[in-house]
C-alpha positions as CSV (number, residue, x, y, z in Angstrom):
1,X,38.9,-86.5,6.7
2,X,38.9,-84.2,9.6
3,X,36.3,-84.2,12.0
4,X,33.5,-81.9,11.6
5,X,33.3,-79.8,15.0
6,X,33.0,-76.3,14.4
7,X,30.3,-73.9,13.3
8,X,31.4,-70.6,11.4
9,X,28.8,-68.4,12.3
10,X,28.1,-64.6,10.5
11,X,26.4,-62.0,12.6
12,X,25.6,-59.6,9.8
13,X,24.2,-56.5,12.4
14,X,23.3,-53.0,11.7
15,X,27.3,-51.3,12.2
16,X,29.1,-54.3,11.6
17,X,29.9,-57.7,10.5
18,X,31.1,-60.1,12.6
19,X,32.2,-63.9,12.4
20,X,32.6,-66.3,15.1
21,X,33.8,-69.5,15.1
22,X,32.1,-72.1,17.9
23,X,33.1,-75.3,19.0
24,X,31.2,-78.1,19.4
25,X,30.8,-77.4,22.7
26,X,29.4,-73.5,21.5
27,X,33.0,-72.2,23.1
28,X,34.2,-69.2,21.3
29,X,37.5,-70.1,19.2
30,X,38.1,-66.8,17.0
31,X,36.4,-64.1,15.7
32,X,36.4,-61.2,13.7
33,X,34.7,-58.0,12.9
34,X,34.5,-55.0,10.8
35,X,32.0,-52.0,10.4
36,X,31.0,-50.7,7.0
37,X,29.7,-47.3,6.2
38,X,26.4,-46.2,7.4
39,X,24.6,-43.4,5.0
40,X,22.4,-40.7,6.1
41,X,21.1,-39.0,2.3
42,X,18.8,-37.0,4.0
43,X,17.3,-36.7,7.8
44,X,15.7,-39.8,9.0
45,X,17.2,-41.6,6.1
46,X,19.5,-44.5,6.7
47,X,21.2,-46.9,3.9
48,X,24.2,-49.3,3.1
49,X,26.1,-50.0,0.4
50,X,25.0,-53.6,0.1
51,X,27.9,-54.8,-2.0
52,X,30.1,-53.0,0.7
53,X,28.1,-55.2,3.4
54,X,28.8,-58.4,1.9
55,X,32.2,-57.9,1.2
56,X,32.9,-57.3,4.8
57,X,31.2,-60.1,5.7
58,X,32.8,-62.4,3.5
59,X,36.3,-61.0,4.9
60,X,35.5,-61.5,8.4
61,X,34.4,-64.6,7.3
62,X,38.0,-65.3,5.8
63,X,39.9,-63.8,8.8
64,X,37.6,-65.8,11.7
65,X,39.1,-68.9,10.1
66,X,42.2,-67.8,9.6
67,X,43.0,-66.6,13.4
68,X,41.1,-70.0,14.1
69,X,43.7,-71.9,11.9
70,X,40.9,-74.8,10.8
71,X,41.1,-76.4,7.3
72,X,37.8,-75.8,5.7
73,X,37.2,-80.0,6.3
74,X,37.0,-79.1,10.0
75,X,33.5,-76.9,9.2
76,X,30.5,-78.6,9.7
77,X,28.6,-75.1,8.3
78,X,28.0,-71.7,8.1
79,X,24.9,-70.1,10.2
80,X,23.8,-66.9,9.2
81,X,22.0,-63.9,11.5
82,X,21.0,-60.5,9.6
83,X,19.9,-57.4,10.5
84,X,16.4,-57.8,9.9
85,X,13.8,-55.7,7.4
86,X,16.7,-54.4,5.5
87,X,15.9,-54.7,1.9
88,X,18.3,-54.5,-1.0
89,X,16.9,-54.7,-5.0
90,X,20.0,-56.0,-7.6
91,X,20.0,-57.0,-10.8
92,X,19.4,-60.9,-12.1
93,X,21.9,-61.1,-14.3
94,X,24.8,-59.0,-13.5
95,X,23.9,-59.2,-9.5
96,X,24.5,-55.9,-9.2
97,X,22.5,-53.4,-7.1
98,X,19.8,-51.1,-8.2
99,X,20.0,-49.0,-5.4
100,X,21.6,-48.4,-1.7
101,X,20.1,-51.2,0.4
102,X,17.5,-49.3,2.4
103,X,17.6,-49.9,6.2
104,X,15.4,-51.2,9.4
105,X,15.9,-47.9,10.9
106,X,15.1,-45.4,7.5
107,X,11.7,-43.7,7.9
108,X,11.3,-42.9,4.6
109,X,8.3,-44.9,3.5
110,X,6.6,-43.8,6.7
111,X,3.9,-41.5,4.4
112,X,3.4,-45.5,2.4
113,X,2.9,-46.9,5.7
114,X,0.6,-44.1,7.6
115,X,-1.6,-44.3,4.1
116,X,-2.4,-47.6,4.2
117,X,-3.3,-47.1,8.3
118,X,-5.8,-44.0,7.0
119,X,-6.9,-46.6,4.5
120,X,-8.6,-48.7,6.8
121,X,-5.8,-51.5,6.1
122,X,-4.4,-51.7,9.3
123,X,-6.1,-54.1,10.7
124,X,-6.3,-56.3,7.6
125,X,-2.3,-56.2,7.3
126,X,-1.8,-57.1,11.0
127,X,-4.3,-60.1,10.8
128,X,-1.7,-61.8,8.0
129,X,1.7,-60.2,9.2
130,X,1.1,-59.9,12.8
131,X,2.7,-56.3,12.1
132,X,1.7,-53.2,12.2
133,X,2.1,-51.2,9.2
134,X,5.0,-49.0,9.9
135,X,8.3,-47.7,7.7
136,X,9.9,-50.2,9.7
137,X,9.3,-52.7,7.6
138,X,10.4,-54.5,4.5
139,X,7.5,-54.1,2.0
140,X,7.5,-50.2,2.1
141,X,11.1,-49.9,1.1
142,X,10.3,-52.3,-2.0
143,X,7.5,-50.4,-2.6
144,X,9.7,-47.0,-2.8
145,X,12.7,-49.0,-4.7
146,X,10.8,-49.7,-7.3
147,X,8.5,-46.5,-7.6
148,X,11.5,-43.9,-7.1
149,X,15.2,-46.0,-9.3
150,X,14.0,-45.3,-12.7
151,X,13.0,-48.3,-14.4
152,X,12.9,-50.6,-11.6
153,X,9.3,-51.2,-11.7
154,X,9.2,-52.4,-15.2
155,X,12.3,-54.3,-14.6
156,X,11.0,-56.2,-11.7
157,X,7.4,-56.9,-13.8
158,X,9.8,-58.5,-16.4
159,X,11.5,-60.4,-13.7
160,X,14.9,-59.1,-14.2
161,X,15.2,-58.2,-10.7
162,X,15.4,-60.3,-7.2
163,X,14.7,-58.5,-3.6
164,X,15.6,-59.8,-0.1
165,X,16.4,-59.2,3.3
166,X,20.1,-59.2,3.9
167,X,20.0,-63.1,4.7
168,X,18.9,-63.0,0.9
169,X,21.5,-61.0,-0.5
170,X,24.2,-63.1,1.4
171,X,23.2,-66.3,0.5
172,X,22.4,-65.6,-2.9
173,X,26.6,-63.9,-3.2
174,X,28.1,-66.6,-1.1
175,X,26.6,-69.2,-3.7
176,X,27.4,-67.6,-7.0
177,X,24.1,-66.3,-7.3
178,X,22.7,-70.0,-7.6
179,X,20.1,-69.5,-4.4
180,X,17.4,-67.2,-4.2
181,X,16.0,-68.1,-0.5
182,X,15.0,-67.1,3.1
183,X,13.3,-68.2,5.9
184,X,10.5,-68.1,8.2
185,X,12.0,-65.6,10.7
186,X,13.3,-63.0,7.9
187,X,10.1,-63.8,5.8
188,X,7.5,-62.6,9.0
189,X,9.6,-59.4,8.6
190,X,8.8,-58.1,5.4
191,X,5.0,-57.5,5.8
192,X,4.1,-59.3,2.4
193,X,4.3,-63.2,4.3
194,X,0.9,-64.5,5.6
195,X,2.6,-65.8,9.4
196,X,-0.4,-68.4,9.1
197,X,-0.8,-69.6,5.6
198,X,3.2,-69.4,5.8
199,X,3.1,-68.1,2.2
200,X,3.5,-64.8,0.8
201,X,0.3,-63.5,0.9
202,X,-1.0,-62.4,-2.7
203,X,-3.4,-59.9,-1.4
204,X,-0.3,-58.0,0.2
205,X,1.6,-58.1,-3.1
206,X,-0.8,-56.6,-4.8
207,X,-2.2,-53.8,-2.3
208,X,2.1,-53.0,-2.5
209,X,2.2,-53.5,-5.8
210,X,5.0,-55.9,-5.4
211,X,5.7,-58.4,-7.9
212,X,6.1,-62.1,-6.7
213,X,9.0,-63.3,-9.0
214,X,11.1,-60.6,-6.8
215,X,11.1,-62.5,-3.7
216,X,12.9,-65.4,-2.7
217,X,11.9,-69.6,-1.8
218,X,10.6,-69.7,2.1
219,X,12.5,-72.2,4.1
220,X,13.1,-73.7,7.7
221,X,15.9,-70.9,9.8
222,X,18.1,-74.7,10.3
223,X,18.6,-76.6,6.9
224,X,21.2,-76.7,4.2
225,X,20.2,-73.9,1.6
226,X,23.5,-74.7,-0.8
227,X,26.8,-74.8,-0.9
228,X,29.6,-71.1,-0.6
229,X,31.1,-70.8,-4.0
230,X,34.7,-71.5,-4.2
231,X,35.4,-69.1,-6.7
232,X,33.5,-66.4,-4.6
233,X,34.5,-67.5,-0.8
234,X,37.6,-69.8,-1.1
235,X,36.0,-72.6,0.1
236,X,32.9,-74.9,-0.4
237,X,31.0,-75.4,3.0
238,X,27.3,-75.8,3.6
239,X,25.3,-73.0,4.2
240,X,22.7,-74.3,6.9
241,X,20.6,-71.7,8.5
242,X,19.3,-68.4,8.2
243,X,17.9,-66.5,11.2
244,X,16.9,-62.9,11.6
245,X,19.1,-61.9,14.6
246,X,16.8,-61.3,17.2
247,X,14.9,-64.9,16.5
248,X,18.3,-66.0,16.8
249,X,19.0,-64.3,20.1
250,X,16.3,-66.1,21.3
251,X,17.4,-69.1,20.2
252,X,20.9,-69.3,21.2
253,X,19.4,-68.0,24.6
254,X,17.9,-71.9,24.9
255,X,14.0,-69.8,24.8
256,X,12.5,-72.9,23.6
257,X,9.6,-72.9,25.8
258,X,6.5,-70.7,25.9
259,X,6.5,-68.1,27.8
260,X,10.5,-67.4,27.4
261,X,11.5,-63.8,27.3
262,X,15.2,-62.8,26.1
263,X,15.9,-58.8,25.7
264,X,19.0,-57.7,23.3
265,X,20.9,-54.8,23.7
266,X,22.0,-54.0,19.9
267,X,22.1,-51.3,17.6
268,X,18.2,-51.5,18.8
269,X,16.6,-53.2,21.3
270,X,14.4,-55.6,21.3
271,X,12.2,-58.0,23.6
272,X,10.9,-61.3,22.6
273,X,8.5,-64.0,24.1
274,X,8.4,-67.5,22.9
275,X,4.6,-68.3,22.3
276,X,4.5,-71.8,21.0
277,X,2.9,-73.4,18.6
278,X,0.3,-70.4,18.4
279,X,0.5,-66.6,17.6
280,X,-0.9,-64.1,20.3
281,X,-2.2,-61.1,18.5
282,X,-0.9,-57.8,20.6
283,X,-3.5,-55.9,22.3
284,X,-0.8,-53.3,23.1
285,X,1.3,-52.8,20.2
286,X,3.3,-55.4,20.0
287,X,4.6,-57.3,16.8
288,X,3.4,-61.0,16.2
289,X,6.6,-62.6,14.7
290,X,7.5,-66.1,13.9
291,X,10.1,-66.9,16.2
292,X,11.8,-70.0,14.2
293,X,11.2,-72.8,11.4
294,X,13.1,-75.8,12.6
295,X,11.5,-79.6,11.6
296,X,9.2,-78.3,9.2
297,X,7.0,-76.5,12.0
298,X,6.9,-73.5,13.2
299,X,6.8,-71.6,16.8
300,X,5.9,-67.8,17.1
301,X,7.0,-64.8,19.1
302,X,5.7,-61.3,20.7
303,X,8.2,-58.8,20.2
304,X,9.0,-55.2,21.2
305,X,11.3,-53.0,19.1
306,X,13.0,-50.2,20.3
307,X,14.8,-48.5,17.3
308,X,17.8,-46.9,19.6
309,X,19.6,-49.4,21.9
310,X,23.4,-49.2,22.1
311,X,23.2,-46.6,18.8
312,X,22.1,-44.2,21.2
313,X,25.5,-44.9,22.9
314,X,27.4,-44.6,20.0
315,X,25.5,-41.5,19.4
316,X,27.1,-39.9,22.7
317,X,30.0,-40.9,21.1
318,X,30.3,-39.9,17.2
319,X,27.8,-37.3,17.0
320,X,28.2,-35.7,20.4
321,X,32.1,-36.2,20.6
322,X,31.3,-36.8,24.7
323,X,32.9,-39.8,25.3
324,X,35.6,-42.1,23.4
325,X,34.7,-45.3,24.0
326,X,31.4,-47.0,24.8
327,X,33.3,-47.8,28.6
328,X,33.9,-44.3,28.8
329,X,29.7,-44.2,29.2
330,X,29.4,-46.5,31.8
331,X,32.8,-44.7,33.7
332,X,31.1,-41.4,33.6
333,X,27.7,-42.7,34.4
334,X,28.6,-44.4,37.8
335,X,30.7,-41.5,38.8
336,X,27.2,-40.1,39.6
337,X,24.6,-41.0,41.9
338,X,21.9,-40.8,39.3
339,X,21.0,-38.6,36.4
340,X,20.3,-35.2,38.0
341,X,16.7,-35.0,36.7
342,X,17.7,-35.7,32.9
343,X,15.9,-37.8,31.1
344,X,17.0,-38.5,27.5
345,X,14.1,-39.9,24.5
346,X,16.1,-41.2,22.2
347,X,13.7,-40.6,18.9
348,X,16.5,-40.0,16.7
349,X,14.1,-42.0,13.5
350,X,10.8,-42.1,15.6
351,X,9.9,-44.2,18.7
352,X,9.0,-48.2,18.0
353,X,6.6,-49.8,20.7
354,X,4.4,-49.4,22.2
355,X,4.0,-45.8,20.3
356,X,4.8,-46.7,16.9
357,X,5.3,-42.5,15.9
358,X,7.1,-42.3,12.7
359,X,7.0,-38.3,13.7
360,X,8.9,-38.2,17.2
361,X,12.2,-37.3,17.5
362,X,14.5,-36.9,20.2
363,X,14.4,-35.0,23.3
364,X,16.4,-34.2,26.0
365,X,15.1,-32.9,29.3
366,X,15.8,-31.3,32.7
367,X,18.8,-29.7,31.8
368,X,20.1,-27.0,34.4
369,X,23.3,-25.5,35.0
370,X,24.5,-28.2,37.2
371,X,24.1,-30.9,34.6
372,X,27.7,-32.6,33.5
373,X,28.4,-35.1,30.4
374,X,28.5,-37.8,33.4
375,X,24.9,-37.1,33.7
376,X,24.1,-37.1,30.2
377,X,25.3,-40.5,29.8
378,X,23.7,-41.7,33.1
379,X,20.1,-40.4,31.3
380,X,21.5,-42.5,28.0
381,X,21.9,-46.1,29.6
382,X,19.2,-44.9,31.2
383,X,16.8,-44.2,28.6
384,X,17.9,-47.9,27.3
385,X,16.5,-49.2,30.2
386,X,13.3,-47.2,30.5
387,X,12.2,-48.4,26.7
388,X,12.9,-52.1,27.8
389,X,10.3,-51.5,30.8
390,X,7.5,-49.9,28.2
391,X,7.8,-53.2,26.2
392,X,7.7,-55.5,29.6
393,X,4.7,-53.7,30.6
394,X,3.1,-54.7,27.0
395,X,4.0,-58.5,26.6
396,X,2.4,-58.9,30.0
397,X,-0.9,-57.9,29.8
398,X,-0.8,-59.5,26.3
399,X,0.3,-62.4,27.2
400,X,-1.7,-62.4,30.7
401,X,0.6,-64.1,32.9
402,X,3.3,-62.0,34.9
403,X,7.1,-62.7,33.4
404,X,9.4,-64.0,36.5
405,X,12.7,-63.5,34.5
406,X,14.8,-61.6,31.7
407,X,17.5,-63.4,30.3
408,X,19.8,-60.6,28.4
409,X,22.5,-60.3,25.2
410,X,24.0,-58.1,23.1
411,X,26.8,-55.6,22.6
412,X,26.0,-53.1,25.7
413,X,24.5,-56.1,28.1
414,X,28.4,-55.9,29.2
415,X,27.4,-52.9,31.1
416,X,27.1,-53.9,34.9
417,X,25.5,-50.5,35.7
418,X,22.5,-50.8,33.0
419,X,21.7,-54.0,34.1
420,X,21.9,-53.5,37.5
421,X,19.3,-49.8,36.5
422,X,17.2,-52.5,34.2
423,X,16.9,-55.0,37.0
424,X,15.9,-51.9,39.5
425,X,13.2,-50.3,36.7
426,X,11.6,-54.2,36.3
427,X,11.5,-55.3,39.2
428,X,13.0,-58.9,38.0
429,X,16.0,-60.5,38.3
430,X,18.1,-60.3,35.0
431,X,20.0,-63.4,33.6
432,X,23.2,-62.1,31.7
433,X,24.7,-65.5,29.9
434,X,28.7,-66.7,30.1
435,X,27.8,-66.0,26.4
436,X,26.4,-63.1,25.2
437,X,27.0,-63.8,21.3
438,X,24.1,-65.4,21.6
439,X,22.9,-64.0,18.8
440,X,25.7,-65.7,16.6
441,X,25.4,-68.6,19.3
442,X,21.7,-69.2,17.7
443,X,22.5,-69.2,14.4
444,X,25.5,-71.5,15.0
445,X,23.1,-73.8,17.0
446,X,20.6,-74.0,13.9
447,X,23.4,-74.7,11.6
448,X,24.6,-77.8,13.8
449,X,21.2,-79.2,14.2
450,X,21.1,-79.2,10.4
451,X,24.3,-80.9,10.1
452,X,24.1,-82.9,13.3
453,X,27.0,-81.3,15.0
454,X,23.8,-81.3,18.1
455,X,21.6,-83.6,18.2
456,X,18.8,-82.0,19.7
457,X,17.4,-78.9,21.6
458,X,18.6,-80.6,25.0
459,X,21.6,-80.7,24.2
460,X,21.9,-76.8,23.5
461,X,20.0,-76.2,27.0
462,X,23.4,-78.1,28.6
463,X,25.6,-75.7,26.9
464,X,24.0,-72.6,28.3
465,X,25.2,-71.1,31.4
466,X,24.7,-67.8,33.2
467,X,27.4,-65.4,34.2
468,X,25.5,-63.3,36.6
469,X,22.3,-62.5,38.1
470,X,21.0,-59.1,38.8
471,X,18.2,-58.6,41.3
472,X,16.1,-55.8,41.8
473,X,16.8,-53.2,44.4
474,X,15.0,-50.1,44.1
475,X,12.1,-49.0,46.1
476,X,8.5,-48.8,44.9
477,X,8.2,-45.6,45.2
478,X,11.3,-44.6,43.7
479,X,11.0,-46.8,40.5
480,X,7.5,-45.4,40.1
481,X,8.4,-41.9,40.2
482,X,11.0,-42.1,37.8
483,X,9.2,-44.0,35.4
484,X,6.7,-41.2,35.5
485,X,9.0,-39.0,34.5
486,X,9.7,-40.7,31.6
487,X,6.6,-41.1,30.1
488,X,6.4,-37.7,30.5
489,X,9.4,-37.1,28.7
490,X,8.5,-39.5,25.5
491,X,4.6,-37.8,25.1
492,X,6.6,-34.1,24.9
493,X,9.1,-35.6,22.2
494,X,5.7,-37.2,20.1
495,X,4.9,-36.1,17.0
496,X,7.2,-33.3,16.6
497,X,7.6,-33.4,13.0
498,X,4.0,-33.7,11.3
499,X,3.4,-34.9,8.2
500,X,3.6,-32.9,4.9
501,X,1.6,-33.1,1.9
């Protein structure tokens, strides 16, 4: 038998799927992607077609290992990363589902969520979750799916029905429907699991109404959860972690210690600190996250989410029609010296921390007659930068001690002038990997410590280098001012659509 020495790793993200295959060494050997269809029913609406999703996953899957020409004997595992909070509802028996998978980014549910804040619940949902109530999450999409699909609710009570994050959905298809599971990372997503108790928390289901048979087994993000169906896939290999992508960004960014921070430029953006073997409750908005399960213990996270990252770019580019490529931004952007007083909020489904406003949408600002596209998409990588700082600013006082470095992923880290604004806007150096799959990276570093392609978290931290640093070089004064400007940008774009009753 062939040795085992590769990882096939699925980044299941927001736009697209993608599957890399790593060596044992974590060197990229093939890979291959596809977007599906993103659905936009009504404004501020967002949804996939779930059985769309996972059959674009499972042929990236297919092609990654083709282009890699391995035998399926040469796979250790599969490691899977998902697009967190996304929730899809199918049926038991025929595994089809109910309804449109509902996504991280739909505000649909935000009149749930801002009733159970004018409820008093607030602060008794973000002493279990660690979250604060917000359309964001996972429980209020349930909640919706199985008040709004006609006979969902008495379907689920009867326990015809299973629910789960997209790590949930895939497993459970990959297998033949023969596991129901998730883990830690996905679980501290959904606003039903008690982060402490690690349970799902009773008191939760019922204040959602939420029946328990609907959700899936809780495991460690690194051990084998079964085995791809042959009949389904093609081949029978070990399924042998699940991470929620931004816990593994952190991961495959070697953050094992506390105090670690790790930013990803995605569809959204988002900033986590490793904490340890203790959960920091936010002060300042921030979400209280688990940040992985691994040897039947867990370590926790503060995260900030930003809900438009690089989909503000892609904005500029299918909405807008201003530029063709996502290089075409960063061409136009450096052809100027700096944004000619335009500042961008990109609110397109409401602002994520520190301001958690459901009701804000975007805004764009300081326009005069000798504004060009160029500027425009100088404001947009921008903007990207500017939310990044309003989450630094919040992990630090939380966490009271000042944060000496950023290490940095994702799709639009490639671009050398947003990093080099980041770095200015900070004030810290920036750490951009050799890597920046490192999203994929973590989950194919779970599934090799479950199957012992690595022995041990040392041996990951030898596999991580850094491609280049970028220090600071702005003036005080300068970085001040503009920062001012943008806050007062993002209170002119709040609240601009008020709740109806």
């Amino acid at each position: 038998m062939a040795d085992k020495n590769y990882i096939l790793a699925l980044d299941q993200g927001t736009t697209s799927s993608r599957a890399i295959v790593f060596d044992s060494e974590a060197r990229k050997v093939s890979s291959a992607q596809q977007e599906f269809t993103q659905y936009f029913p009504q404004p501020g609406w967002v949804e996939h077609d779930a059985v769309e999703l996972f059959l674009s996953s499972l042929t990236v899957m297919q092609e990654a290992l083709r282009r890699a020409k391995l035998k399926e004997t040469e796979l250790a595992a599969i490691g899977i990363t998902n697009q967190r909070e996304t929730v899809v509802l199918w049926e038991k028996k025929t595994g089809k589902p109910i309804h449109h998978a509902i996504v991280w980014q739909c505000r649909r549910t935000a009149d749930i969520a801002e009733a159970l804040i004018k409820e008093g619940r607030g602060e008794f949902i973000q002493e279990k979750t660690g979250l604060i109530p917000d359309a964001y999450f996972s429980a209020t999409k349930i909640q919706w799916l199985l008040d709004k699909v006609p006979g969902a609710r008495q379907k689920a009570e009867n326990g015809e029905l299973l629910a789960g994050t997209i790590d949930t959905w895939l497993v459970w298809k990959l297998t033949g429907g023969r596991v129901h599971v998730t883990d830690y990372t996905n679980a501290s997503r959904t606003m039903l699991f008690n982060i402490h108790t690690l349970c799902w928390d009773e008191e939760l289901l019922a204040l959602l109404r939420i029946p328990r048979c609907l959700l899936p087994e809780v495991k460690d993000s690194s051990c084998v959860y079964g085995v791809t169906d042959r009949n389904v896939c093609g081949f029978e290999i070990p399924i042998a972690s699940c991470i929620g992508d931004q816990q593994a960004a952190l991961f495959g960014q070697g953050c094992f210690q506390k105090g670690d921070v790790k930013t990803t430029y995605g569809t959204g953006c988002f900033m986590l600190m490793n904490t340890g073997s203790q959960p920091i409750r936010s002060k300042n908005n921030l979400l209280t996250t688990i940040a992985i399960g691994l040897d039947g213990s867990v370590q926790y996270a503060l995260e900030g989410s930003v809900f438009m990252g690089g989909a503000t770019i892609k904005w500029l580019r299918d909405q807008l029609g201003l530029i063709r490529t996502a290089h075409e931004c960063d061409t136009l952007a450096e052809s100027v010296a700096d944004s000619n007083g335009v500042i961008l909020v990109p609110a397109f489904t409401g602002l994520g921390t520190p301001y958690w406003d459901s009701y804000a949408r975007g805004l764009l600002i300081g326009l005069t007659r000798g504004v060009s596209k160029a500027h425009i998409c100088r404001a947009t990588l921008e903007a990207i930068a500017y939310q990044v700082k309003d989450m630094l600013i919040c992990m630090r006082e939380d966490a009271g001690f000042s944060i000496k470095e950023v290490k940095v992923d994702g799709g639009a880290c490639v671009s050398d002038i947003m990093m080099q604004f980041q770095s200015d806007i900070l004030s810290k150096p920036i750490f951009r990997p050799k890597n920046v799959e490192t999203t994929a990276l973590g989950a194919a570093f779970c599934a090799g410590l479950a199957t012992g392609l690595w022995k041990d978290k040392d041996e990951i931290l030898n596999i991580w280098t850094v491609e280049r640093i970028f220090t600071p070089g702005m003036d005080k004064e300068k970085r001040e001012r503009l920062y001012a400007q943008w806050k007062r940008a993002v209170e002119r774009s709040k609240s601009w659509i008020q709740e109806t009753t």
